[in-house]
C-alpha positions as CSV (number, residue, x, y, z in Angstrom):
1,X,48.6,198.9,-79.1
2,X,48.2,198.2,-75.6
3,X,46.1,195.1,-74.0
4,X,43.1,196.4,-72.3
5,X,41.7,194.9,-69.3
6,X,38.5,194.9,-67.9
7,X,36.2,194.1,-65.0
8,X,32.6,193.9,-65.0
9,X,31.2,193.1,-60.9
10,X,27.8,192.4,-61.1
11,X,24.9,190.7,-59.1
12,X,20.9,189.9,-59.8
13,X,21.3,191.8,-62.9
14,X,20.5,190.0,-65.9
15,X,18.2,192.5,-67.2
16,X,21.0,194.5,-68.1
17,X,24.4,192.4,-68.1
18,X,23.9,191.5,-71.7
19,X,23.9,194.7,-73.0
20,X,27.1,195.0,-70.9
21,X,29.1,192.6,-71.9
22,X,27.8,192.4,-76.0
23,X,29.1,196.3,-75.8
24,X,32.4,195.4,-74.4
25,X,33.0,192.1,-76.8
26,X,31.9,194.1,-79.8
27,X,34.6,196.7,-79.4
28,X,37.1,197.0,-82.3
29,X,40.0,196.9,-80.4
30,X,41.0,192.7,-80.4
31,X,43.6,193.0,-77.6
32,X,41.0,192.9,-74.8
33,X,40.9,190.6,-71.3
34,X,37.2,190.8,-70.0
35,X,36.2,189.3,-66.9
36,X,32.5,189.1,-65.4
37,X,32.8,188.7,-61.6
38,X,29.5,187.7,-60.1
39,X,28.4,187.1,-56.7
40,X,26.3,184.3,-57.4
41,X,23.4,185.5,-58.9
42,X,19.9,183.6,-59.3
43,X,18.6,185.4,-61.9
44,X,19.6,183.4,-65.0
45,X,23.5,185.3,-65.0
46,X,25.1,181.9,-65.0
47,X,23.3,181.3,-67.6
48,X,24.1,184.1,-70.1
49,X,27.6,184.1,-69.4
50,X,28.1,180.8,-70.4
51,X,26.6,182.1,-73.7
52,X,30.1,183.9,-74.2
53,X,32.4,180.9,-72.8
54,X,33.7,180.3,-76.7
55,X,35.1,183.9,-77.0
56,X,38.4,183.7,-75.8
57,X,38.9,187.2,-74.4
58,X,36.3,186.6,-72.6
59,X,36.2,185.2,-68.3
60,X,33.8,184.6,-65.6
61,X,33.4,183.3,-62.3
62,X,30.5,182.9,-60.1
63,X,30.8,182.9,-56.2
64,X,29.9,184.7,-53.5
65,X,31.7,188.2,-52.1
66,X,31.5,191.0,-49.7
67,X,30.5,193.5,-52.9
68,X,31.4,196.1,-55.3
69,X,35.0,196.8,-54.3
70,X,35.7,192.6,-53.2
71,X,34.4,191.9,-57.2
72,X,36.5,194.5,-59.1
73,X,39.5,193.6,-56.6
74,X,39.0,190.1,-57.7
75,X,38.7,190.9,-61.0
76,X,42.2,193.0,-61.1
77,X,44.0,189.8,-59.6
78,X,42.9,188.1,-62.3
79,X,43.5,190.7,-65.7
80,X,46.7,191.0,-67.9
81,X,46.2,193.7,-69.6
82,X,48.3,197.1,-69.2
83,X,45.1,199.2,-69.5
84,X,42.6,199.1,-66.9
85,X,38.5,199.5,-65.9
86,X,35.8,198.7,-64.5
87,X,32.1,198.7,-66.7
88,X,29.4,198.4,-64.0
89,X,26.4,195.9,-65.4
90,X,24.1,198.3,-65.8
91,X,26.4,200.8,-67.9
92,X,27.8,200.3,-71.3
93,X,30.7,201.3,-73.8
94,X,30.4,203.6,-76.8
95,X,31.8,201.6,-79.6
96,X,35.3,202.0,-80.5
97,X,35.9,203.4,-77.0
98,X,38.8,201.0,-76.3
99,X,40.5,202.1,-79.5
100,X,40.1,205.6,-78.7
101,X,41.6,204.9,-75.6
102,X,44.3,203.2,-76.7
103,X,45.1,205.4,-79.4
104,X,45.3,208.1,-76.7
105,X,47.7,206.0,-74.3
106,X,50.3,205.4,-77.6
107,X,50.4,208.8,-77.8
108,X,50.8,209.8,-74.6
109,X,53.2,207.4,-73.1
110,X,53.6,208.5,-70.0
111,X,49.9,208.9,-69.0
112,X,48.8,206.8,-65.8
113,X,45.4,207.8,-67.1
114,X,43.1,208.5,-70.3
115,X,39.7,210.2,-69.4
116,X,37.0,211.0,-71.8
117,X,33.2,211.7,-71.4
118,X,30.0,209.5,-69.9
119,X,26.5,210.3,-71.7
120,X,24.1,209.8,-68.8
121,X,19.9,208.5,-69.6
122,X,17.5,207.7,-67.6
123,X,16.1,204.1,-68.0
124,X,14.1,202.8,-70.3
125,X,14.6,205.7,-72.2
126,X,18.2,205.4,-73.8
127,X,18.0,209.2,-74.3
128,X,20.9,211.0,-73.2
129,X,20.5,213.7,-70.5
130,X,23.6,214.8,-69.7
131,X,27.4,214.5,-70.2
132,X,29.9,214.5,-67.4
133,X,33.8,214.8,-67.8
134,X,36.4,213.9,-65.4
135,X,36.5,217.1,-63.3
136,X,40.6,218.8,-62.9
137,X,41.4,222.4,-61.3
138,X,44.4,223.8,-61.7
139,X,46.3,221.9,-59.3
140,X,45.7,218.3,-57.5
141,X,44.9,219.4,-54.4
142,X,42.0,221.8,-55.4
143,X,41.2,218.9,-57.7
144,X,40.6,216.3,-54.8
145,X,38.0,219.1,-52.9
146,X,35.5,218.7,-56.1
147,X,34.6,215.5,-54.5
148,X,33.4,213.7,-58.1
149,X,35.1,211.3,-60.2
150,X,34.0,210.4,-63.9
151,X,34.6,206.3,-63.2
152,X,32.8,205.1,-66.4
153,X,35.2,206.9,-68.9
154,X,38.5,207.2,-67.0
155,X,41.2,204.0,-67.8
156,X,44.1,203.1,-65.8
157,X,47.5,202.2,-66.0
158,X,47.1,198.6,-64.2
159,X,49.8,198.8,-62.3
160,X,49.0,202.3,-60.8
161,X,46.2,200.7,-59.6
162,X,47.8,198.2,-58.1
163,X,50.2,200.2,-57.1
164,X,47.3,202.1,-55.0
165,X,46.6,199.1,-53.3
166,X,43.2,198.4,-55.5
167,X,39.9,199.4,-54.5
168,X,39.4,199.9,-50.4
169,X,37.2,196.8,-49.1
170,X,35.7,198.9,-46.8
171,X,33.6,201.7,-49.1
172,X,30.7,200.4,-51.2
173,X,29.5,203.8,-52.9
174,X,33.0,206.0,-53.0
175,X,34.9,203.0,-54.1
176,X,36.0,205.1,-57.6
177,X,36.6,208.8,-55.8
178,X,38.7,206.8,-53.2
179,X,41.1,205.6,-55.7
180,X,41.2,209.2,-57.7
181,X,41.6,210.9,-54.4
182,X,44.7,208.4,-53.6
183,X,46.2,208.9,-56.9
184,X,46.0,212.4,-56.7
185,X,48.0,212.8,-53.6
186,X,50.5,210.5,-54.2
187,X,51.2,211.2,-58.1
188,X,49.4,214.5,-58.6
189,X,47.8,214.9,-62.3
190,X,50.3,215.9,-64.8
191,X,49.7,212.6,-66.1
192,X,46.4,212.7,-66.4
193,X,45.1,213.3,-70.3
194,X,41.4,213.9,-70.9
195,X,40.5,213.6,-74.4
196,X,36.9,214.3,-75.7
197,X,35.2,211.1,-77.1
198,X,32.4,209.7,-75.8
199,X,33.6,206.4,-74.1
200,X,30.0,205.2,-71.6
201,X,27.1,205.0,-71.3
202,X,25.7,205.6,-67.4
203,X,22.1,203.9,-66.5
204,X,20.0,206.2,-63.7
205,X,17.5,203.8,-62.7
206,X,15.2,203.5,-59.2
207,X,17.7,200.3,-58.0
208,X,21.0,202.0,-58.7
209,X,23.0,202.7,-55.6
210,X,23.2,206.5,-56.7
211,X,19.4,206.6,-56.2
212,X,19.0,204.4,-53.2
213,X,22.3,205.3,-50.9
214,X,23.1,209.2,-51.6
215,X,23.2,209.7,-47.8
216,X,25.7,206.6,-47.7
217,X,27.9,208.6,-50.6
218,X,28.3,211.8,-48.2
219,X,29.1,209.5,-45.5
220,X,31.7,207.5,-47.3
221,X,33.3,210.8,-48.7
222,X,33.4,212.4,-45.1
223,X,35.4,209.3,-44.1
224,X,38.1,209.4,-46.8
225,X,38.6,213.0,-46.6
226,X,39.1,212.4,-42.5
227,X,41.5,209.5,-43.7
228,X,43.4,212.1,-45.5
229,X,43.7,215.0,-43.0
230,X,44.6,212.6,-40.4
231,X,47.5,211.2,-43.4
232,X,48.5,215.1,-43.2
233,X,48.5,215.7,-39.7
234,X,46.2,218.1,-40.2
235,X,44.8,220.7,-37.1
236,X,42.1,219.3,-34.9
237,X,39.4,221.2,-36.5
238,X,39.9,219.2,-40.0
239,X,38.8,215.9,-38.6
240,X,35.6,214.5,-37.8
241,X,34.2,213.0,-34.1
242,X,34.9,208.9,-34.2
243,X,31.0,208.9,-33.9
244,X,30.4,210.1,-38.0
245,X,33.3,207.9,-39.1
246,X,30.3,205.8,-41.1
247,X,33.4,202.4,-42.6
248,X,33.4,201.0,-39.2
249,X,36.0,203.9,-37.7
250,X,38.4,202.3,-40.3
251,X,41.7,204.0,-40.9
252,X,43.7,203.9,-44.4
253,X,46.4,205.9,-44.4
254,X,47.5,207.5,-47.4
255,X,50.8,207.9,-49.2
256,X,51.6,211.6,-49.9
257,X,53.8,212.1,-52.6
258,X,57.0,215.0,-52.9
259,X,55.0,217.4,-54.5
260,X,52.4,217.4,-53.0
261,X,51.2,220.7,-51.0
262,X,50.1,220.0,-47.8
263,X,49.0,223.7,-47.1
264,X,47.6,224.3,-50.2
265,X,45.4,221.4,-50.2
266,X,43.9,222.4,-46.8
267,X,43.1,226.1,-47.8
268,X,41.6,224.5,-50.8
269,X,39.5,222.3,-48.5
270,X,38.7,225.2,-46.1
271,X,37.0,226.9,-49.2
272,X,35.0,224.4,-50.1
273,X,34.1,224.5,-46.7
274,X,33.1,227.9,-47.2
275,X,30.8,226.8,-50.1
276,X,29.1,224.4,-48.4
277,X,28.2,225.7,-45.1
278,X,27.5,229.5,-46.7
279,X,23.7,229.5,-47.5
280,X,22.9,227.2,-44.9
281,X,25.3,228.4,-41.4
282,X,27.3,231.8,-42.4
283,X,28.6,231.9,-38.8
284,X,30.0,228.4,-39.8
285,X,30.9,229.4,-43.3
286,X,32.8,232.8,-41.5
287,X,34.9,230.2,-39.4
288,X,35.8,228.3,-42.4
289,X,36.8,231.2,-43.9
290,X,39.0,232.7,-41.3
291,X,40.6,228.7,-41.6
292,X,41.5,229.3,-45.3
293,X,43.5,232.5,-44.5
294,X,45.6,230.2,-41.8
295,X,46.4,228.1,-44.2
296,X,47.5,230.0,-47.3
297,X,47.2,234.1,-46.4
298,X,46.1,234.7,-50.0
299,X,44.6,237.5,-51.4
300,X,41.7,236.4,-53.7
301,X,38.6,238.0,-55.7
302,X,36.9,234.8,-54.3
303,X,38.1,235.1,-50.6
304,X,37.1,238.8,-50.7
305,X,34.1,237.9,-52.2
306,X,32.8,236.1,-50.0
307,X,34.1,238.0,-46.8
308,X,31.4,240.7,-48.2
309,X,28.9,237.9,-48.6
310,X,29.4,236.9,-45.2
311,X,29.4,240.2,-43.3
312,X,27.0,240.4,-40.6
313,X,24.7,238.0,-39.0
């Protein structure tokens, strides 16, 4: 069974942390390499992770960084295990979600990734609300235009990751989609496997970042998908004025792998172009849609669809 490696980043959050790290130590799989990265809390952190000091799976440091990405990247320097994630200190693990991962790699051996579900409650209540799945269309380009990733539940070959470069430095709330949407177009998802155990637990509360930064999240997005048209030399009308590039105009090119389909992938992006702009700019949503014809001069129930839809003013 495969060593699995994991990365908690955390900061000022002792209220939750232990619940964190007791759900990751108490996990039935032995072969496990935990590290706590945290940027020098003054909460009374330091003070429960050296609780845990005796396990020997378990790692922490203590220092200050430039955030989410900074923490986990430091954390993936630092893990020897083939299997790899991140488990945010407000989430938690199901138990026996690192043996059902495992389980899953062994019998998949040529997965660079094992997905399976996130229960999401809103705190205090431990109620679920909802379950989300790692999202997958029918090919990897229409899969990168959802624009979600399931980061929670979805474990990685470690050296894929690496192999991506990490965790961009530069994006503090699309940190996980980033990395998916690099994946994607350099290794497309046939060896992706989604399996359907439960595997986290995701905390809503008023201080998370999804709660306090959503229009930082469009932003961010906007920005990788510009880094990605401009990686395809994509027309003009794909990219986005310097002045909404909201990572500090930073360019990351991306690596485009063989089978990867340039054209598709832009007619797939001028339809969700059409969905977005449709209820709220149809003469937008009409330019988009003449775009998606450019691109890929299909004939679809959808396209024609939505060329009734958008008849008229």
């Amino acid at each position: 069974m495969p060593r699995i490696s994991l990365v908690t980043p955390t900061y000022q959050q002792a209220s939750t942390l232990r619940e964190t790290v007791e759900s990751v130590l108490r996990q039935d799989h032995r072969d496990l390499d935990y590290w706590v990265i945290d940027a020098g809390s003054k909460d009374g952190t330091v003070e429960l992770l050296r609780e845990y000091e005796n396990d020997p799976r378990f790692h922490w440091i203590s220092e200050p960084d430039r955030g989410q990405s900074d923490a986990i990247n430091k954390g993936l320097a630092r893990c020897t295990g083939e299997i790899f994630n991140w488990i945010n200190s407000d989430d938690y693990l199901e138990p026996s979600a690192l043996t059902r991962v495992a389980d899953a790699f062994a019998k998949n051996p040529r997965a660079d990734i094992v997905s399976g579900a996130t229960a999401e409650f809103r705190d205090p209540s431990p109620q679920e609300f909802n379950r989300i799945r790692l999202q997958l269309r029918n090919t990897a380009e229409a899969s990168i235009t959802v624009g979600v990733f399931c980061q929670p539940s979805t474990f990685w070959r470690t050296e894929i990751v690496r192999g991506l470069g990490g965790i961009d430095p530069a994006l503090h709330y699309v940190l996980d989609w980033d990395l998916w949407v690099r994946y994607l177009a350099r290794h497309g998802q046939e060896n992706v496997v989604r399996i359907d155990d439960l595997l986290a637990h995701y905390r809503h509360h008023a201080a998370a970042k999804t709660a306090t930064g959503s229009g930082q999240f469009y932003d961010e997005a906007k920005t990788v998908f510009h880094n990605l048209h401009l990686s395809l030399a994509a027309p003009e009308w794909f990219l986005l004025p310097e002045a909404e590039l909201r990572t500090g105009g930073r360019r990351r090119d991306f690596v485009i792998g063989p089978s990867f389909d340039r054209g598709r992938y832009l007619g797939c992006y001028a339809e969700r172009m059409v969905r977005t702009w449709r209820d709220k700019d149809r003469a937008l949503a009409r330019l988009w849609l003449g775009r998606t014809w450019v691109r890929k001069p299909w004939i679809t129930p959808w396209r024609l669809k939505m060329a009734l839809r958008l008849r008229g003013k």
